[in-house]
C-alpha positions as CSV (number, residue, x, y, z in Angstrom):
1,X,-16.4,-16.6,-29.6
2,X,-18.4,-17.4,-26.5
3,X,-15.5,-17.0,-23.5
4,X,-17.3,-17.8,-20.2
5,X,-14.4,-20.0,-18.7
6,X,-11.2,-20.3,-20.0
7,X,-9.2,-23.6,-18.5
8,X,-4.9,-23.7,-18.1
9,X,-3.2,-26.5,-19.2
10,X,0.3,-27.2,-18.9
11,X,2.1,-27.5,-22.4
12,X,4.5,-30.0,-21.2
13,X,1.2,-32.4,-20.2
14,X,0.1,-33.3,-23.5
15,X,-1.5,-36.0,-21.5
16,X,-4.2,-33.9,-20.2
17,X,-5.4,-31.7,-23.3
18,X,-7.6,-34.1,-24.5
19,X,-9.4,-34.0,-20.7
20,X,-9.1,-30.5,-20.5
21,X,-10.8,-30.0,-24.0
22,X,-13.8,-32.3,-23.0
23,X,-14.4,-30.5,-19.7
24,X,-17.2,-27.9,-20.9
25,X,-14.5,-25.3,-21.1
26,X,-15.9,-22.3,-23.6
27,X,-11.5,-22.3,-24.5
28,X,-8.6,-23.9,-23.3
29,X,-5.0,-21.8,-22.3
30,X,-1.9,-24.0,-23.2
31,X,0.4,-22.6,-21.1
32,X,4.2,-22.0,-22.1
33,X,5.1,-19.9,-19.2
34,X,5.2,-20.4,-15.6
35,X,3.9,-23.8,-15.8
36,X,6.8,-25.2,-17.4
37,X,10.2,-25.3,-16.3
38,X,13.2,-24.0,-18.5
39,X,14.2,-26.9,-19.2
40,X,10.4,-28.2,-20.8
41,X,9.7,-25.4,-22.7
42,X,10.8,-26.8,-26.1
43,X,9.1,-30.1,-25.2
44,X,5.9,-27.9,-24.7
45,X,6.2,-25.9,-27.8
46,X,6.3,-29.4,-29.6
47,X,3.8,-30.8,-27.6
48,X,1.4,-27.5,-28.4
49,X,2.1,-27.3,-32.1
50,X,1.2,-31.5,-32.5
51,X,-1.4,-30.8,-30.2
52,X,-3.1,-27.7,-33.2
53,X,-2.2,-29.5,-36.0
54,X,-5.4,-31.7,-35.3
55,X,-8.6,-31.6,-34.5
56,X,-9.9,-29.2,-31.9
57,X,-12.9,-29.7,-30.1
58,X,-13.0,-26.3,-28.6
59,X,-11.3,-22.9,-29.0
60,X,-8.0,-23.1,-28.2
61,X,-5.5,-20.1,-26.7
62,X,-1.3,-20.7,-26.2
63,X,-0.1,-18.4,-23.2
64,X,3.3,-17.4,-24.5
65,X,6.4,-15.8,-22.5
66,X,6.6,-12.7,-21.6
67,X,8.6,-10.0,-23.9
68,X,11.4,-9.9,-21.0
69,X,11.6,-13.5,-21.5
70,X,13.4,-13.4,-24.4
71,X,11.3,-16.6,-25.4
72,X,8.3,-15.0,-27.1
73,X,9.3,-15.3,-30.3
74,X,10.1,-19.2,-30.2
75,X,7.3,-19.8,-28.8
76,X,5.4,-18.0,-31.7
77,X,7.2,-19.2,-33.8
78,X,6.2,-22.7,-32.9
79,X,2.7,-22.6,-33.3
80,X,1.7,-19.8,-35.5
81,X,2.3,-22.0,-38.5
82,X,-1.0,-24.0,-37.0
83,X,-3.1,-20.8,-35.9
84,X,-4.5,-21.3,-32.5
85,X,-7.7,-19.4,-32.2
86,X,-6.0,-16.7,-29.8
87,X,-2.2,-15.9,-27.7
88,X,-2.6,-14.7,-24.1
89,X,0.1,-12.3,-23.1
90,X,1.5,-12.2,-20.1
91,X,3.1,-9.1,-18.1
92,X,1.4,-7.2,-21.2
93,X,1.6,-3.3,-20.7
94,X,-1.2,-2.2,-22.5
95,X,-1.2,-1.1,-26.1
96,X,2.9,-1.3,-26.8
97,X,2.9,-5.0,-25.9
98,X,0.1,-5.9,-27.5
99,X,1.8,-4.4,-31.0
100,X,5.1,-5.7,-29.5
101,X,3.5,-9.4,-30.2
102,X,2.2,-8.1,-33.2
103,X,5.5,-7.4,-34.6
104,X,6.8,-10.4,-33.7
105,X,4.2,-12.0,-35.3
106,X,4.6,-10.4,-38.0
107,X,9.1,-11.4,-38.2
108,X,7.3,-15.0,-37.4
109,X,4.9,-14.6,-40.9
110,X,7.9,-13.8,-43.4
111,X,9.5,-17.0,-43.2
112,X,6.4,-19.1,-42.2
113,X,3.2,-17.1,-43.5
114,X,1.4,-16.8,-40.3
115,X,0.0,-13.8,-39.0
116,X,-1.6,-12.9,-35.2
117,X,-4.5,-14.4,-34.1
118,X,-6.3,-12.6,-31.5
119,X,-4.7,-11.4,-28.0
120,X,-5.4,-11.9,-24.4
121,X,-3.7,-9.5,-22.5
122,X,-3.3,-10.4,-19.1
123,X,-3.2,-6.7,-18.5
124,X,-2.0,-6.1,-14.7
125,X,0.7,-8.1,-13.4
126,X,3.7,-5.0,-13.2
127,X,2.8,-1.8,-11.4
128,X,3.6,0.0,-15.1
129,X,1.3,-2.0,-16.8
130,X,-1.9,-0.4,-14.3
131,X,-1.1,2.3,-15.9
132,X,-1.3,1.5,-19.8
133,X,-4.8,-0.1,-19.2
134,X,-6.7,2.5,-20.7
135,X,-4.3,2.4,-24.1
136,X,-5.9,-1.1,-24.8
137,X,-9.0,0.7,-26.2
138,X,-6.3,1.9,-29.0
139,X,-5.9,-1.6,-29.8
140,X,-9.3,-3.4,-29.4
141,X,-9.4,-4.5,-32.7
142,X,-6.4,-7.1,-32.3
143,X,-7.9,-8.3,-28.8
144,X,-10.1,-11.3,-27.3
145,X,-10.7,-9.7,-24.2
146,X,-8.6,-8.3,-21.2
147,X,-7.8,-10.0,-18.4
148,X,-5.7,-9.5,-15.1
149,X,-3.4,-11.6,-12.8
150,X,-3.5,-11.2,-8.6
151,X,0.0,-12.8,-8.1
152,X,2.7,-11.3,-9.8
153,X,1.7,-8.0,-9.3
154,X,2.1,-8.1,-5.7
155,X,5.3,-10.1,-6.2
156,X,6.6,-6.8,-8.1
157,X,5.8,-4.3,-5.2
158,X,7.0,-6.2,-2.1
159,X,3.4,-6.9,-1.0
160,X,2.9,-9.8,1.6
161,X,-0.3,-10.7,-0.2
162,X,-2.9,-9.7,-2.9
163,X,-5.4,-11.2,-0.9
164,X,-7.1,-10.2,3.2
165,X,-7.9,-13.6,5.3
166,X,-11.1,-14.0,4.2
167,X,-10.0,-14.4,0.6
168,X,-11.4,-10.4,-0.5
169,X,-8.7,-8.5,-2.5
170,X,-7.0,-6.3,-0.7
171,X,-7.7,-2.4,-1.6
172,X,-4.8,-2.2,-3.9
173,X,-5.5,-5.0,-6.2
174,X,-9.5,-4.9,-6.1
175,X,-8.4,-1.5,-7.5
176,X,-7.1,-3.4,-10.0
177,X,-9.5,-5.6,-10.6
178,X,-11.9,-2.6,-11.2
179,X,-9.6,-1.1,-13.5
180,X,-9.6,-4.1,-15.8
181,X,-12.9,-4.4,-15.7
182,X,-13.5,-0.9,-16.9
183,X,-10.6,-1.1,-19.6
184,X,-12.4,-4.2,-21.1
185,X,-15.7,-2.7,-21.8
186,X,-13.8,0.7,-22.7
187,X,-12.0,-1.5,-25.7
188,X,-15.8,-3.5,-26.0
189,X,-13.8,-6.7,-25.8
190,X,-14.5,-9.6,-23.3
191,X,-14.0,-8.8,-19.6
192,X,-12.1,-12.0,-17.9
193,X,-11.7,-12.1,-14.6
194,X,-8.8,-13.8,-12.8
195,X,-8.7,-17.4,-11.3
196,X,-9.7,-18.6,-7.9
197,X,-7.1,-20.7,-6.6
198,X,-8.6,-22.8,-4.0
199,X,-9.5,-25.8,-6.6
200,X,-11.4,-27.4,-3.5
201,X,-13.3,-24.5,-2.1
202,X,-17.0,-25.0,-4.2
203,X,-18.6,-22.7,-1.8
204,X,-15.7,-19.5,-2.3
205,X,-16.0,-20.4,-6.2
206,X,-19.4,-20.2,-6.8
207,X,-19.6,-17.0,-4.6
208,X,-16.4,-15.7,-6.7
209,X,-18.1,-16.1,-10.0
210,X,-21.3,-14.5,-9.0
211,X,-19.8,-11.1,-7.6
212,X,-17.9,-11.0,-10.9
213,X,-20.6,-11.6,-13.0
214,X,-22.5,-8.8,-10.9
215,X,-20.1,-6.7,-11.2
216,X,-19.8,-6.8,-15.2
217,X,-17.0,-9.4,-15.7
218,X,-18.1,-11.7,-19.0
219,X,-15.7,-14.8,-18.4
220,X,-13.3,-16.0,-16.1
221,X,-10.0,-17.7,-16.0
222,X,-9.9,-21.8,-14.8
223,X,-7.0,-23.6,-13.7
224,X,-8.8,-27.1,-13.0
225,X,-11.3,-29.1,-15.1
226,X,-13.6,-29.2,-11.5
227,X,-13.9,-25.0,-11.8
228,X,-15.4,-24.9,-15.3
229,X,-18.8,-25.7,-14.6
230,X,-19.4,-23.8,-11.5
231,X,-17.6,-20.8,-14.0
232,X,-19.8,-21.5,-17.1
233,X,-23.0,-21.6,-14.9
234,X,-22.4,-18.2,-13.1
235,X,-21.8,-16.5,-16.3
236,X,-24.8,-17.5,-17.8
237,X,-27.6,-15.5,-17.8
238,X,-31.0,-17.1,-15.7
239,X,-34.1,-17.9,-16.8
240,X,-35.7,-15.2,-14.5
241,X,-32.7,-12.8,-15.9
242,X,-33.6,-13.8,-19.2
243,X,-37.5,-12.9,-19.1
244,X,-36.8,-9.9,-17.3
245,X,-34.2,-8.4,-20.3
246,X,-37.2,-9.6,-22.4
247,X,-39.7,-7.7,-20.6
248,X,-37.8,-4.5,-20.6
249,X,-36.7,-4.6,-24.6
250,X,-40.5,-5.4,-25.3
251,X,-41.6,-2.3,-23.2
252,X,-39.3,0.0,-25.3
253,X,-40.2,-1.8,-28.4
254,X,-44.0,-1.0,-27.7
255,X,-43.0,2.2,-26.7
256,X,-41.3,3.7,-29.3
257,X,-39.2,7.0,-28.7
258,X,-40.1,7.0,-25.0
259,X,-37.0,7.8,-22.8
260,X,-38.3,6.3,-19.6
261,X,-41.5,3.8,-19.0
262,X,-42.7,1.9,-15.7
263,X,-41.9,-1.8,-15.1
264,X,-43.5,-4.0,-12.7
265,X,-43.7,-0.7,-10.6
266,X,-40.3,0.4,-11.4
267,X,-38.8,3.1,-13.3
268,X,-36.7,1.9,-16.1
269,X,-34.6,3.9,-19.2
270,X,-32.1,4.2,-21.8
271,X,-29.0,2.2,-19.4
272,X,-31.7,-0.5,-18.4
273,X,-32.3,-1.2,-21.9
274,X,-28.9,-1.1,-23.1
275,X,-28.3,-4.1,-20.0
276,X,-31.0,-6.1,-21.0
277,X,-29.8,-6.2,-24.9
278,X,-26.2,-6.8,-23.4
279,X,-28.2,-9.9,-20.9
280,X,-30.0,-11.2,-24.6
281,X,-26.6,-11.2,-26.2
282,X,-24.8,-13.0,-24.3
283,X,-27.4,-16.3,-25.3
């Protein structure tokens, strides 16, 4: 499943899924948590579960409560019986949440024979959870990637703000960022990186998507049908990016059981061949 941009919609605005499924989105996120009041959230389960009982012109992901919620299992229990094509998991605390929602699942399946679809742990939104990253490798198998939030984990710890004046992270939570980054490709499951909340800032997105695709992310979260194509274009591999990954994979291929050869002047070996098939793959 190709998962460069991944767009929120509210599950109590059935009105817009249809316009959020034709934006160019790789997958859409029906949210069920902090986009809809208390007081929606069965309106939005129903909404959701019509909404997967048709047609679906693109992947689509439901963003259940958290387990402290006490709502998880409604929520699952709403639109399992349709199979959306993956759950994102808020507040998740690495491995134990993830089989958490797999248990539940599971109670969900005897009485209405559904079973988990792939996870999306949004892996670092309580200071505990920064520290179960690494445990996601453990459960790579049942996950669609790993992703991370820049808002309620700061909330948790008293901070003023995840975020310095110019928009950079502050130290903590580029930490953070890092971290997920690293415990993504440790479980060899997509790297998401987090949204960019200025919807009218083209300049800061397009700059956003291109340090995280530098700095290994694979995808990104969306949270407005304008962001996606800015998203899916930054994580999309150039033409001069392209014939370069070429060049380097048809060096080693004429060069069989070399461990280092010369490139347009350049040395190049075993990690520059190993990007280049990872640069290949993602076309």
């Amino acid at each position: 499943m190709k998962l460069r941009s991944l767009l929120f919609v509210p599950g109590d605005r059935p009105d817009r899924f249809a316009k959020a499924a034709s934006s160019g989105a790789d997958a859409i996120i029906i949210d069920l948590e902090d986009s809809v009041g208390l007081e929606r959230k069965v309106f939005a389960r129903e909404a959701t579960a019509e909404y997967l009982s048709g047609d679906r012109p693109v992947p689509v992901f439901v963003r259940v409560n958290p387990q402290d919620s006490h709502l998880t299992y409604d929520d699952l229990a709403s639109v399992l019986p349709y199979m959306p094509d993956g759950i994102v998991l808020p507040k998740a605390e690495g491995a134990r949440s993830v089989n958490w929602l797999r248990a539940q699942a599971a109670a969900v399946a005897d009485s209405q024979d559904g079973e988990a679809p792939p996870i999306l742990p949004i892996a670092t939104e309580t200071p505990g959870a920064v520290f179960d990253l690494g445990t996601l490798r453990d459960v790579a198998h049942y996950l669609a990637g790993v992703s991370w939030g820049a808002e309620d984990l700061p909330a948790a710890v008293g901070a003023a703000t995840s975020r310095e004046p110019d928009g950079r992270y502050t130290a903590p939570y580029e930490m953070v960022r890092s971290l997920t980054l690293f415990a993504a490709h440790a479980a060899g499951v997509a790297a998401i990186d987090t949204v960019f909340p200025d919807i009218g800032d083209e300049a800061g997105l397009t700059a956003y998507v291109a340090r995280a695709a530098r700095d290994g992310f694979t995808g990104m979260l969306a949270i407005h049908p304008s962001q996606v194509s800015a998203i899916n274009a930054g994580f999309t591999p150039s033409s001069t990016q392209l014939a370069h990954a070429q060049s380097v994979v048809d060096a080693f291929s004429a060069n069989p059981g070399a461990g280092v050869l010369q490139l347009d002047g350049k040395m190049i070996d075993a990690p520059h061949l190993k990007a280049a098939l990872s640069v290949l793959a993602r076309v």
